[in-house]
C-alpha positions, 0 to 999 in steps of 0.5 A, a space after each residue: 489537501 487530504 486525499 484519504 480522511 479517516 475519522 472516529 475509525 473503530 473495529 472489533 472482531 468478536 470480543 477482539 477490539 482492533 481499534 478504537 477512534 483511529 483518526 489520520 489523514 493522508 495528504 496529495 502526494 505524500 507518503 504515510 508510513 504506518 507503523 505498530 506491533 505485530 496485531 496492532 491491526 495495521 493490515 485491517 486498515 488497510 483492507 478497510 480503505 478499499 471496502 474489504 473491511 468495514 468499520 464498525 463506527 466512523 468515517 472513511 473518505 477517499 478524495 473527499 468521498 465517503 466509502 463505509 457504506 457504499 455497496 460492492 459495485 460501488 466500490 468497484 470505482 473506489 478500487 480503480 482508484 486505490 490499488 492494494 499491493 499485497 505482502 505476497 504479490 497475489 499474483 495468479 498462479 496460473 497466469 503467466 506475468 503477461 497475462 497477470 499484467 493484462 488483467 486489470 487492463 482489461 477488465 477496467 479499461 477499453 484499451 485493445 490488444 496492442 494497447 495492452 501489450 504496448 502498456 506491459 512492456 512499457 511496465 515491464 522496462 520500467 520495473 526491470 523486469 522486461 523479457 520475463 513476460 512468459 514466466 509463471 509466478 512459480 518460476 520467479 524469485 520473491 523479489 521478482 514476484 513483488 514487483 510484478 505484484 506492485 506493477 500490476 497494481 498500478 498500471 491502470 494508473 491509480 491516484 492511491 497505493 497501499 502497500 501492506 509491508 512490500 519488502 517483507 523478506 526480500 534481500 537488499 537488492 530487490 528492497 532497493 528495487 522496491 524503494 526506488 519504485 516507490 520514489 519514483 511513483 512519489 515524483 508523480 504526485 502518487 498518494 500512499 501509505 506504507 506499512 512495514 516493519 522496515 524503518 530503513 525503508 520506511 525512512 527512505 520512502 515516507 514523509 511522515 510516520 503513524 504509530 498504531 498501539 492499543 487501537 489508537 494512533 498515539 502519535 503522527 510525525 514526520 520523518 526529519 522529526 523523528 530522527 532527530 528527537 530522541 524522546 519521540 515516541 515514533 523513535 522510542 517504539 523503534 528502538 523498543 520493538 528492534 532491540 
């Protein structure tokens, strides 16, 4: 079943065409991972499955439901739904990580002050990042700064993730740290899409592949397809962009 449906998708900025008739579809529990060039306008599809981003032509459907032209309150529903993980975290700089896991909770759910602190700390183990609850987003490392961003994300427990390159510089522990995240919001039934340019990330969490060239998607494949063929045009970028 498609839980995210995107048909005929186009988009300029000025005379700047970005896309044109981009078309994929993410299935329950899968993890697509979208793949393309620096510019390849990866990130504005993003932003564009939570209403940050307009198409100028098509469709947009998250489980089943068209979101293009639904209005800034509306979207409130579809971004409990959709969680962003930003590149950076996006945390706020003056709250401490307690207060930066509180947030969503109180602003989206009816959950009183013990739940929400039962809530954190329950997050807080399960990311390993437990005893840091009164550290500030300055005073922690980039890989620490991701996953409090990726926790906060998902702790009103949304049906969607889309995490826009979340191992972008980080040393080899906390993209393990990241990647065992990800496997394990997978087992839960999570949908989600991954934008990286990190294809031992990429292979480790994804089931399929998207490529984005030329404001297309010139191909679709899954993971086990392109490992091992060679010709495939997924593996040909890879090797062409990575050289």
């Amino acid at each position: 079943m498609a839980i995210i449906e995107v048909n005929n998708f186009s988009k300029k900025f000025g005379n700047k065409i970005v896309h044109k008739n981009i078309e994929f579809q993410v299935n329950k529990g899968e993890c697509l991972g979208l793949l393309g060039g620096s510019g390849a306008g990866k990130s504005v599809i993003l932003r564009s499955l939570i209403g940050l981003e307009k198409p100028d032509t098509g469709s947009i459907k998250i489980e089943g439901e068209e979101i293009v032209y639904k209005t800034e309150k509306e979207l409130i529903e579809i971004r409990k739904k959709v969680a962003y993980v930003f590149q950076n975290g996006a945390l706020f700089d003056s709250m401490n990580v307690f207060d930066n896991l509180a947030y969503p909770l109180k602003e989206h759910t009816k959950l009183n002050q013990q739940q929400i602190s039962d809530e954190i700390s329950k997050i807080l183990i399960e990311f390993g990042l437990d005893g840091n609850e009164h550290i500030f987003p300055s005073e922690l490392s980039g890989g620490m700064q991701k996953r409090v961003g990726l926790a906060r994300s998902i702790i009103i427990n949304p049906h969607i993730v889309l995490f826009d390159e979340p191992t972008a510089g980080l040393d080899p522990f906390n993209t393990i740290k990241i990647q065992e995240t990800i496997l394990k919001l997978k087992e839960k039934g999570m949908t989600s899409i991954f934008v990286t340019h990190d294809m031992p990330s990429a292979f480790a969490v994804c089931d399929r592949l998207a490529l984005v060239q030329e404001g297309k998607v010139t191909c679709i494949d899954t993971v086990q397809n392109v490992k091992k063929d060679e010709n495939n045009i997924i593996n040909q970028f890879i090797k062409g962009y990575y050289v």
